[in-house]
Structures are given as structure tokens and as C-alpha cells.
C-alpha positions as a printed NumPy array, in Angstrom:
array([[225.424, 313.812, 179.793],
       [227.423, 317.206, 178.457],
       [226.941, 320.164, 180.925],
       [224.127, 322.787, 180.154],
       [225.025, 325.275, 177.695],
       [223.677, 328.668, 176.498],
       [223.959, 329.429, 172.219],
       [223.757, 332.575, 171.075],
       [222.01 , 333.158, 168.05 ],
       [223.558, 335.86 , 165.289],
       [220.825, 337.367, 163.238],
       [221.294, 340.836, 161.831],
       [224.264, 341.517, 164.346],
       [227.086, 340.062, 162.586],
       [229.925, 341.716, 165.066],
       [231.292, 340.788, 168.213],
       [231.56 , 343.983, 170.214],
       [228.54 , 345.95 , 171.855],
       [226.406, 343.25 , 170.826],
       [223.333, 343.578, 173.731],
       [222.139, 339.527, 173.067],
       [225.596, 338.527, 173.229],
       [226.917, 340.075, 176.209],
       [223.439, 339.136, 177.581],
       [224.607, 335.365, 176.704],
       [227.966, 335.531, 178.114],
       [227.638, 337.369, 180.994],
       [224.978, 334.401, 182.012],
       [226.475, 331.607, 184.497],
       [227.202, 328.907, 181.311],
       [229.441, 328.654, 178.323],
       [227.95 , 329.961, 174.708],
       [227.955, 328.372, 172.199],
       [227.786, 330.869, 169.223],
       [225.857, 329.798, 166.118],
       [224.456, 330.93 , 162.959],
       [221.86 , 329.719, 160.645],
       [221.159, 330.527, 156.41 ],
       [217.756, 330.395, 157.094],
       [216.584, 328.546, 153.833],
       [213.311, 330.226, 153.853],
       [215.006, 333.473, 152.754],
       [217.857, 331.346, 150.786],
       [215.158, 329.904, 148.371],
       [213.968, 333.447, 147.003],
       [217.204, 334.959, 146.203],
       [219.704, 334.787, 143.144],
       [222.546, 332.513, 143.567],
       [225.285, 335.208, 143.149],
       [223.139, 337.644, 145.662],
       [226.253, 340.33 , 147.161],
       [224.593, 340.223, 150.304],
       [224.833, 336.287, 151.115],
       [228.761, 336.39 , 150.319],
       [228.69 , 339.46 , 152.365],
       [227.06 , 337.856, 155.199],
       [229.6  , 335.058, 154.06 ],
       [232.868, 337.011, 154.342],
       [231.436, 338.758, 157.809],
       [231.294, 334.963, 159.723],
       [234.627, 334.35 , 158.151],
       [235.422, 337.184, 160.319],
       [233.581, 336.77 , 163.194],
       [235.056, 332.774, 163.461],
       [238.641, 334.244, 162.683],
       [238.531, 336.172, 165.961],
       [236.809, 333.51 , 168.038],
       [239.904, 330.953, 166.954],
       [242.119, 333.323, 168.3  ],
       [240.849, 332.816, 171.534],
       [240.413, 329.152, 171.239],
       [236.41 , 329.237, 170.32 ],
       [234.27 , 329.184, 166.928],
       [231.38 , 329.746, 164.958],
       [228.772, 327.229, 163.956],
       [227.137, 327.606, 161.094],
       [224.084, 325.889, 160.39 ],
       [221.817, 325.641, 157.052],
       [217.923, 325.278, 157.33 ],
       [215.218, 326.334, 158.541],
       [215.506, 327.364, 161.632],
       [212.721, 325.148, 163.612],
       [214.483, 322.02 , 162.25 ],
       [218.26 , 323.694, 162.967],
       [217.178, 323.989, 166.918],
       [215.058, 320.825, 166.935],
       [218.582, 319.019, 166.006],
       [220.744, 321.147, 168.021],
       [218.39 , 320.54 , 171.154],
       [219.252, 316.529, 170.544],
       [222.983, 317.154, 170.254],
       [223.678, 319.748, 173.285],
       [222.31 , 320.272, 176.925],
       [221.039, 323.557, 176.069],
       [219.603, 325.938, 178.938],
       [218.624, 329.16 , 177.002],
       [218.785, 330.881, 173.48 ],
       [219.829, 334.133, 173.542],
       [219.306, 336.428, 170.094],
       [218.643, 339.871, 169.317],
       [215.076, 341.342, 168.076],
       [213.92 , 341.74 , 164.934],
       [210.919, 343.607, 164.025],
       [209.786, 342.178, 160.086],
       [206.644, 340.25 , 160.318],
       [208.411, 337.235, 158.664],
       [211.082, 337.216, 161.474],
       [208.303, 337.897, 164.473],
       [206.152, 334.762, 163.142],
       [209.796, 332.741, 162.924],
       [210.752, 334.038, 166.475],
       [207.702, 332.72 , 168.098],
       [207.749, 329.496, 166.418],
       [211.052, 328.75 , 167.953],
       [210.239, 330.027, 171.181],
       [207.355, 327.839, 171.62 ],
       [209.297, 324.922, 170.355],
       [212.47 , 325.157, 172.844],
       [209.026, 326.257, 175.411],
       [208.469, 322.198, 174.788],
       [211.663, 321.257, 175.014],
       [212.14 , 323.582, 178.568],
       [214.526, 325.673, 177.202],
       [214.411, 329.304, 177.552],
       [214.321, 331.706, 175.14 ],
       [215.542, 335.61 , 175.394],
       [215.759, 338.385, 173.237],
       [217.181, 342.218, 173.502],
       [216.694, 345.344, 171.81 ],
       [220.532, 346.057, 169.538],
       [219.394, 347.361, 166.216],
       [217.675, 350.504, 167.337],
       [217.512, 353.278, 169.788],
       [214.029, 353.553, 170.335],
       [211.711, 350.595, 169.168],
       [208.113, 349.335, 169.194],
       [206.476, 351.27 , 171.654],
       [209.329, 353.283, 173.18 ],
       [208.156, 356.694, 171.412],
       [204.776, 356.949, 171.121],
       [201.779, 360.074, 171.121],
       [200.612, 360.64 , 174.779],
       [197.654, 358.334, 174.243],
       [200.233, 355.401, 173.406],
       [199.071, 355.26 , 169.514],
       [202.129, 355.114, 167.18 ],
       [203.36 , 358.897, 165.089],
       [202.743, 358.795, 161.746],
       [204.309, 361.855, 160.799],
       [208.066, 361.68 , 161.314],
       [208.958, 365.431, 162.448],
       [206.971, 364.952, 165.83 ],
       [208.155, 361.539, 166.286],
       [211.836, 362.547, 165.693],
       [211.219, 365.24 , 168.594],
       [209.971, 363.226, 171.172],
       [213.146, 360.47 , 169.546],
       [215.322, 363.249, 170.569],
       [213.876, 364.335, 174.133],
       [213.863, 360.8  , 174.902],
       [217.412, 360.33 , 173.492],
       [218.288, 363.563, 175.901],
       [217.466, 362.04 , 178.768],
       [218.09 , 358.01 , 178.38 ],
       [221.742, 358.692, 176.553],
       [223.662, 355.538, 175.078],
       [224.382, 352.21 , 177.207],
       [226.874, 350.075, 175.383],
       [227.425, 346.73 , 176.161],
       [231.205, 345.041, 175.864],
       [230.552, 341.905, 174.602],
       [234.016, 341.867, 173.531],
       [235.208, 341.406, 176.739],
       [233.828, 338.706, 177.901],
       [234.189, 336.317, 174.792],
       [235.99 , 333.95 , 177.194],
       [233.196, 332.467, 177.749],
       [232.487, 331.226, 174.318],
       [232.509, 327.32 , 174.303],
       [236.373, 325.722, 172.879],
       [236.67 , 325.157, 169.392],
       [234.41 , 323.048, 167.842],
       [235.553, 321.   , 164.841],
       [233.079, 322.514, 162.445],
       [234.614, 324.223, 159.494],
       [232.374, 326.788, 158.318],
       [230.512, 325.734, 155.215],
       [231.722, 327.133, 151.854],
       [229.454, 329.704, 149.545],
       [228.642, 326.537, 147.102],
       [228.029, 324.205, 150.236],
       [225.005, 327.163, 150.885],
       [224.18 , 326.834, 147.611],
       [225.872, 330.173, 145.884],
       [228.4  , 331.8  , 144.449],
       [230.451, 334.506, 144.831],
       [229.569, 337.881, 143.195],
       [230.975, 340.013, 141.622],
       [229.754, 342.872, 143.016],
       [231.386, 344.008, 146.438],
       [229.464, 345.893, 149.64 ],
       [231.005, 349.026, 150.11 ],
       [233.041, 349.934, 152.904],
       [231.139, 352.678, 155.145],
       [232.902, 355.803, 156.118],
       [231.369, 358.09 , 159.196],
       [233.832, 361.002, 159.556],
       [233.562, 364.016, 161.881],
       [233.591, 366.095, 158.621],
       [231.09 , 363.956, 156.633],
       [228.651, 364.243, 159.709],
       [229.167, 367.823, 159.712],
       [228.508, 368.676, 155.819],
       [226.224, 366.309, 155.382],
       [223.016, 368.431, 154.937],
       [225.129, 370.481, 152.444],
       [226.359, 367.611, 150.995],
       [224.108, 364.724, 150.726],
       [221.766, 365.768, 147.691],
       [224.692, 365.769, 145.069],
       [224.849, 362.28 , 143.778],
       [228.712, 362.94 , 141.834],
       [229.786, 363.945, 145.67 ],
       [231.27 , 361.369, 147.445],
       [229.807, 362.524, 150.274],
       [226.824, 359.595, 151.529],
       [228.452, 357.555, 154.613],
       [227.405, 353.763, 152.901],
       [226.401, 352.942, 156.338],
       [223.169, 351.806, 155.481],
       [224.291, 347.827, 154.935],
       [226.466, 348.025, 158.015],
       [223.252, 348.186, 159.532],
       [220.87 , 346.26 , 157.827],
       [223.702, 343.264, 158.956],
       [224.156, 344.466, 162.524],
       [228.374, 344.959, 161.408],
       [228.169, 347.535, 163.074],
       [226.919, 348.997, 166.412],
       [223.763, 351.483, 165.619],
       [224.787, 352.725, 169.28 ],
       [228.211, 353.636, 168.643],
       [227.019, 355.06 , 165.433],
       [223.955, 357.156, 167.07 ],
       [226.951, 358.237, 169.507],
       [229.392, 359.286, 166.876],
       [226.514, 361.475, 165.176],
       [225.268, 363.209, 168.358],
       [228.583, 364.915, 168.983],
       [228.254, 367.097, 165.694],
       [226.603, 370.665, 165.527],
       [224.663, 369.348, 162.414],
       [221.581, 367.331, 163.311],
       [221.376, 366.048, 159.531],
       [222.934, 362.799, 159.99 ],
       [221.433, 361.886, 162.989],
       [217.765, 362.523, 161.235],
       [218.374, 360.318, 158.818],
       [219.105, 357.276, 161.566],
       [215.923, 358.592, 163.35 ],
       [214.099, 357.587, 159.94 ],
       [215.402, 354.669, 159.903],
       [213.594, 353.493, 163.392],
       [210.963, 355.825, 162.105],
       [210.082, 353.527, 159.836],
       [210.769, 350.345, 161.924],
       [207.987, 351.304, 164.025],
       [205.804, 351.828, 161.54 ],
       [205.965, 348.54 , 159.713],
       [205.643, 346.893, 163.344],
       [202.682, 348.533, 164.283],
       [201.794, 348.356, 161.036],
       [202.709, 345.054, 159.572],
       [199.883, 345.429, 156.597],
       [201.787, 347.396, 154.766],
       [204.102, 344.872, 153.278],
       [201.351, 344.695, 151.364],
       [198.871, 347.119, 151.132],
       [198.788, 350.941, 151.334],
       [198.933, 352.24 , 154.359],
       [195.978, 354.759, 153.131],
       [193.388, 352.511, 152.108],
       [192.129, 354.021, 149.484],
       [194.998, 354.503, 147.189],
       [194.892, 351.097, 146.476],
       [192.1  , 351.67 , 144.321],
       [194.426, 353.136, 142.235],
       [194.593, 351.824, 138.464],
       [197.755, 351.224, 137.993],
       [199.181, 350.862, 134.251],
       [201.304, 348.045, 134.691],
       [203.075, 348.237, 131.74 ],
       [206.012, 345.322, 131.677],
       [207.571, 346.628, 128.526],
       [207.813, 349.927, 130.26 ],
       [208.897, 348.346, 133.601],
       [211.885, 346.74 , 131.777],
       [212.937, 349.696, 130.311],
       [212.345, 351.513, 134.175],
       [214.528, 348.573, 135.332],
       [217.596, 348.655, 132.845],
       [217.786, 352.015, 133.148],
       [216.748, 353.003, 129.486],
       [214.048, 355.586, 129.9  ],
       [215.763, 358.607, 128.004],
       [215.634, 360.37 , 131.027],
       [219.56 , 360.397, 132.313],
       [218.822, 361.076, 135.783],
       [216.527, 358.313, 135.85 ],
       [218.191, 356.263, 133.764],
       [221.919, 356.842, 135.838],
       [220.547, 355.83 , 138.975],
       [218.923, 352.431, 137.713],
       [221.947, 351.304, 136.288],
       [224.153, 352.645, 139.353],
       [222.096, 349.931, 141.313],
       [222.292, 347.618, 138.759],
       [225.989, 347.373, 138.726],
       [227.014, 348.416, 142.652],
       [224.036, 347.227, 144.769],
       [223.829, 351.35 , 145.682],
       [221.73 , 354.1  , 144.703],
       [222.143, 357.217, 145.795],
       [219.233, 358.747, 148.409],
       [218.363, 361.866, 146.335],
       [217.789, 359.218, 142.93 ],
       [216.223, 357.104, 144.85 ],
       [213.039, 359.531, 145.807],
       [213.369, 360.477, 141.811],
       [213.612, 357.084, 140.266],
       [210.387, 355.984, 142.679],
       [208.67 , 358.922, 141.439],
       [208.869, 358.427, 138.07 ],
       [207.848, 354.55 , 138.193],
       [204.982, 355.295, 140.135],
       [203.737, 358.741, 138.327],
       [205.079, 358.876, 135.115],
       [204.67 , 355.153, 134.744],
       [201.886, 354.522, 136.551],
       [203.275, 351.127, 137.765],
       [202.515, 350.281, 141.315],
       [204.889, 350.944, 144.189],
       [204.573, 346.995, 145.355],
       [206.735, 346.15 , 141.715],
       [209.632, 349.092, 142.721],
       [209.788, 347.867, 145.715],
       [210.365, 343.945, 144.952],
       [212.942, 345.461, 142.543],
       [214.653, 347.434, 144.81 ],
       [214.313, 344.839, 147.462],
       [216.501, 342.015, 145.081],
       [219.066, 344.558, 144.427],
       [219.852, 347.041, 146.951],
       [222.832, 346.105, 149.543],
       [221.224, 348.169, 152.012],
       [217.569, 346.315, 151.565],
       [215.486, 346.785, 155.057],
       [211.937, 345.862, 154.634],
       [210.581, 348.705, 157.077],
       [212.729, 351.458, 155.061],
       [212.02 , 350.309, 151.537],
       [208.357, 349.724, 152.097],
       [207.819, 353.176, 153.897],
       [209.951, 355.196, 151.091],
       [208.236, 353.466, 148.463],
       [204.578, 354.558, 150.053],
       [205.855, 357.684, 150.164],
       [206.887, 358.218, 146.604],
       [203.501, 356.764, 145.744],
       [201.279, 359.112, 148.322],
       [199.732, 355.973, 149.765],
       [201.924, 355.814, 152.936],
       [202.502, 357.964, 156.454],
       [203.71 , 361.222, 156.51 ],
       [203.814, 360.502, 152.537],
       [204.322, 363.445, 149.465],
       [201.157, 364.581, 148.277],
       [200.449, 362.672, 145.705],
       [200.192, 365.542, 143.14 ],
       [203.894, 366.382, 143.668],
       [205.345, 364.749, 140.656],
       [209.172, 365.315, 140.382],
       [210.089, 366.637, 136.979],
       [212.648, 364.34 , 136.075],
       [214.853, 366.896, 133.923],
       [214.884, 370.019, 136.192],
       [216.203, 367.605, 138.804],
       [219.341, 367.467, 136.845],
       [219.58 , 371.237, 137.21 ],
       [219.093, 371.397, 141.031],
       [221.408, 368.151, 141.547],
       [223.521, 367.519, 138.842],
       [223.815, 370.457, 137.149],
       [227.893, 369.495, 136.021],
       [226.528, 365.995, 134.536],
       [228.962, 364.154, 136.256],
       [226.701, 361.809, 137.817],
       [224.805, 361.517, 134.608],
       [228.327, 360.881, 132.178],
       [229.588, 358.13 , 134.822],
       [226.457, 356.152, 134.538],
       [225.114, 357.214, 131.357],
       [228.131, 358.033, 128.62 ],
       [226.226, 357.808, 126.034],
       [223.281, 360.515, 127.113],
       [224.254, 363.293, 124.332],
       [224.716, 360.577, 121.639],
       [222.465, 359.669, 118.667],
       [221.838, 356.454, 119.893],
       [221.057, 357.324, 123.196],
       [216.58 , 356.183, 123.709],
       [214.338, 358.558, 123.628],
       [211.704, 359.529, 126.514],
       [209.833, 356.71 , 127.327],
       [206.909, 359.153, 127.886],
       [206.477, 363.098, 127.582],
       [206.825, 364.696, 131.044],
       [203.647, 366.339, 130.72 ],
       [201.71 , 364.095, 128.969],
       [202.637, 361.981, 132.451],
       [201.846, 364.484, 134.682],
       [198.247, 364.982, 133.781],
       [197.675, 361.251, 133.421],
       [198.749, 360.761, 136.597],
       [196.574, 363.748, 138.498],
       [193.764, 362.629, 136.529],
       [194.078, 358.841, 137.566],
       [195.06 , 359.676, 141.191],
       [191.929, 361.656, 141.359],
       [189.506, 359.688, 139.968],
       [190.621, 356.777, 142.526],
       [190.92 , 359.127, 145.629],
       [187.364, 360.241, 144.896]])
């Protein structure tokens, strides 16, 4: 009979230093065997040349790199997870599953499926907080009901941040204690059932100086001046800690806002977990949405005749990115001018962006729309031309993504601003009645 054995299981913490789960797992009294599974569940609903799965891809490439240099590796597993841990139960002694939480309603529902199953099979199962600061319940209203407004919560974030400071955790020195090299080679992109795309993640970059400028910075989309960290998190290739850490030092609060949003958010869509689906304010989904698919098309392509609009669509379209400020502006528009509901933005957005988390994309989307917390009244409707005066005032955003904006054959408006406008107050209204 082989001797007991602990696995730890990478999720959305595809790095080997101050990972909590993972220096949970090897700081335990057994050998770990590390492991990762492309959970087919998720596989099935994506495009085969998705960035993100040879991202993932080229990150365990990484991650098994550095455990052969110290005699260990990485197994990677396909399926769905239940059926990955019923076989791996059969072919190891194993004593406890370590992993890292994850707060999306799919990934609670898969979490307690496999706990009860290794629960039948007497094997433990533990999980740690590593993706965020704060979660769940950590920073909550006196009464211990969740904020739904994000400047109070980000106060209380912060006084609770002043007092609990960072804990990192060195996984990286302890990866002695990852089982010897198993004979697995790590399946290829077309054994998973892809290809490789053609579109690249960007590299982040957190400088002192970017930190520092950021909130005089960060609402110029031709700057360069956005840190791309967002992905880095969303896969856990990076430590939100050291990040949080990095950001705290700076005389500018900026930055670190934004990551408070981020587990803003989180906590939201876990106390929350409706709102995958439905407004978070009831009653704007009574709204009658237009739901115009030859007008969604042209939304999605990026041929409105509106260049700010139109610039950032096709900037995701070709990188995977879109900057923040177009983000808010291209939402906007779908939802106002259009009248298309928030739920078809947010699929969109969901299959293309790099950066993709559930909690963030669902609660930015709301809040473009009206319908969610701490939300933009719905009758603020950006006007999608003066924007290009406050933010791009130079074009250079607009001539990078959209060359051909003063040309003859360049489309004209998809609708008349104010023609939109009014539609939308008047259709708003008559469904908030």
C-alpha cells in the first residue's frame, strides 16, 4: 500500500510563492502531490483558440518547469473534477486536499460536491482565503449585513487593513516537500482540446511611479499608464498580498481603491449570488429592453459611428483588453442608447476579456445599467462624443483603433444621441414606476 499523501489543488493561484493553500499543504506532516485539473465543465463553453486557456497553459508549463528543478512535477488532469478525484482517490493513499477559495456560485456548488465526496471516501478536505484581503464576511455594517455602497465599505476595508496588515506565506520555501517526479508529461493544448491563439495576455507592470500617477493618469486610454494586472489576478499569477503591499506604500490611495473594488464586488456576488442573473434592484428588470441583434452586432464589431465606442470594441476584439474609462462608456451606450440588456454585454465581455471575473463584470455591468449596488443613476447617460473631449481629446486612442473615423466610408451613428437619450429616460421610467 503507497504511504498517505496530501495533493494540492491549483485553481486560480497559478504561482508557487505566497500561495496560503500551498504552504498550508506543505507545511502539513506528508508529501504533496501538486495537481491541476481543465475542469471540462468550463472547457465545453469556450472557443477553442480562447487566450486565457493557453495562458493558463503556458503558466503550468511554468509552474512544472520549476518543480523539475527540484526533482518534483505537476499533474495535470482533464475532467470534471468529481470524476478527476474519484480516480485519483483509487490510484493514491490520499489523506487531505488542500485548495484555495473561490467565491463564484459555480465554483462553491463544485467545492462542496467534492468535499462531500472525499467526506465518503475519509479524506479531508481544506481550503484558505489567497485571492483577497478581506472576503465574505470579513467587512461587514455593524449589524453583520453586507455594504452595498462601496465608499463605506472601502473605509472600514481600510481600518481593518490598518490594523490586521499583510501575512505572507513562503510557500516557496518549502517546495521540498512536493512528491518526486512523476512520469506524467503535461498534456499538450490539442490533447485539452485547443489551440493556441493568437492573441497574447499582457505582461502587468506595477511601478512605484505608475502607483503614484495613477489617479492622474488612468482615465486617458492613449496613456500607457493602466498596470494590466487585472489577469494576473483573475489566475492567482500573482500574489494579491504582495500586490495590496506594493500599493499601500504610495501617497496616492488611487490604486489601492481600485483593488478594494475588486473584493468589493467579490462580496457582493457572494452574498449575493442572484445576480448572475437578475438585477440586483428588482425592479429594473421590468425593464423593456430593445434587443435589437442587428444593432448588437454592430455594438459588438465595433461599427457604431461613434469612435470612442467603436475604438474600444475593437481594442477588445483584437487584445483581450479594454481600457477601464471605455469600458464604463461602451456599457453605457449598449444599455442606454441601445437599449439592449446588461445580461448580453456582459456574456460578451465575459468570452472576450483576459481579465474576465464574474463578481467584477457582473457588478460593473449593473452599474452601467442602474440595476445594481451603489449603481449610476440610471438617468446619467454618457454622451458618447463629449467623452472624446474630456478623454481623448488628441484622437490618438481613436486613430489607433479606428483609422478610418474621418473617412467617407467610415458608418454613420447607429442612433442620434438624443433621440437615445429620451428613449431611454422615457423607458426607464415607465418600468421604474
Amino acid at each position: 500500500m503507497n504511504k498517505k499523501r496530501n495533493i494540492f489543488w491549483f485553481r486560480r493561484d497559478l504561482r508557487l510563492n505566497d500561495n496560503r493553500g500551498l504552504y498550508e499543504a506543505l507545511i502539513a506532516d506528508k508529501e504533496v502531490l501538486p495537481i491541476f485539473i481543465f475542469d471540462q465543465e468550463i472547457l465545453n463553453k469556450l472557443p477553442k483558440d480562447d487566450a486565457r486557456i493557453s495562458y493558463i497553459h503556458q503558466e503550468l508549463e511554468n509552474i512544472n518547469q520549476q518543480l523539475n528543478e527540484i526533482g518534483s512535477s505537476l499533474t495535470v488532469c482533464i475532467g470534471r473534477p468529481k470524476e478527476v478525484f474519484s480516480a485519483l482517490s483509487k490510484k493514491h493513499e490520499i489523506d487531505t486536499v488542500f485548495c484555495n477559495h473561490d467565491y463564484e456560485p459555480y465554483a462553491i456548488q463544485r467545492d462542496q460536491e467534492i468535499k462531500e465526496l472525499l467526506s465518503s471516501k475519509n479524506i479531508g478536505f481544506k481550503s484558505y482565503k489567497d485571492q483577497v484581503i478581506f472576503e465574505r464576511n470579513e467587512i461587514t455594517k455593524k449589524d453583520g449585513t453586507a455594504y452595498k455602497v462601496y465608499t463605506p465599505y472601502s473605509k472600514k476595508w481600510l481600518e481593518a487593513f490598518e490594523i490586521n496588515g499583510i501575512q505572507c506565506f513562503p510557500s516557496e520555501e518549502n517546495l521540498s516537500k512536493c512528491i518526486k517526479k512523476d512520469s506524467n508529461q503535461l498534456p499538450t493544448l490539442a490533447e485539452i482540446g485547443f489551440k493556441k491563439s493568437s492573441i497574447k495576455v499582457a505582461s502587468y507592470k506595477v511601478t512605484s511611479k505608475l502607483i503614484d500617477t495613477y489617479e492622474e493618469t488612468r482615465n486617458f486610454p492613449a496613456k500607457n499608464s493602466t498596470s494590466r494586472l487585472g489577469t494576473h489576478l483573475r489566475f492567482g499569477t500573482v500574489s494579491v498580498r504582495k500586490m495590496v503591499e506594493k500599493a499601500a506604500k504610495s501617497n496616492n490611495i488611487t490604486f489601492l481603491k481600485e483593488l478594494i473594488w475588486r473584493e468589493f464586488f467579490m462580496q457582493i456576488l457572494w452574498h449575493f449570488p442572484q445576480t448572475t442573473k437578475l438585477s440586483f434592484k428588482p425592479k429594473y428588470d421590468r425593464i423593456l429592453w430593445r434587443n435589437n441583434e442587428n444593432d448588437f452586432e454592430a455594438w459588438c464589431k465595433g461599427k457604431t459611428g461613434y469612435p470612442l465606442v467603436d475604438a474600444g470594441m475593437r481594442e477588445l476584439n483584437q487584445t483581450g483588453f479594454m481600457h477601464n474609462r471605455v469600458r464604463m462608456l461602451v456599457g453605457s451606450f449598449l444599455c442606454k442608447h441601445l437599449l439592449i440588456d446588461w445580461r448580453w454585454g456582459e456574456a460578451y465581455f465575459a468570452e472576450k476579456l483576459h481579465d474576465f471575473e464574474q463578481s467584477s463584470n457582473i457588478g460593473n455591468w449593473q452599474w452601467v445599467a442602474g440595476c445594481g449596488v451603489d449603481a449610476a443613476p440610471y438617468f446619467r447617460i454618457f454622451n458618447p462624443t463629449t467623452q472624446i473631449q474630456k478623454f481623448d481629446k488628441e484622437l490618438n486612442y481613436i486613430q489607433k483603433w479606428v483609422p478610418e473615423f474621418q473617412e467617407l466610408t467610415y458608418d454613420s451613428p447607429i442612433v442620434e444621441h438624443k433621440f437615445a437619450r429620451e428613449r431611454c429616460l422615457k423607458t426607464y421610467k415607465e418600468a421604474l414606476q
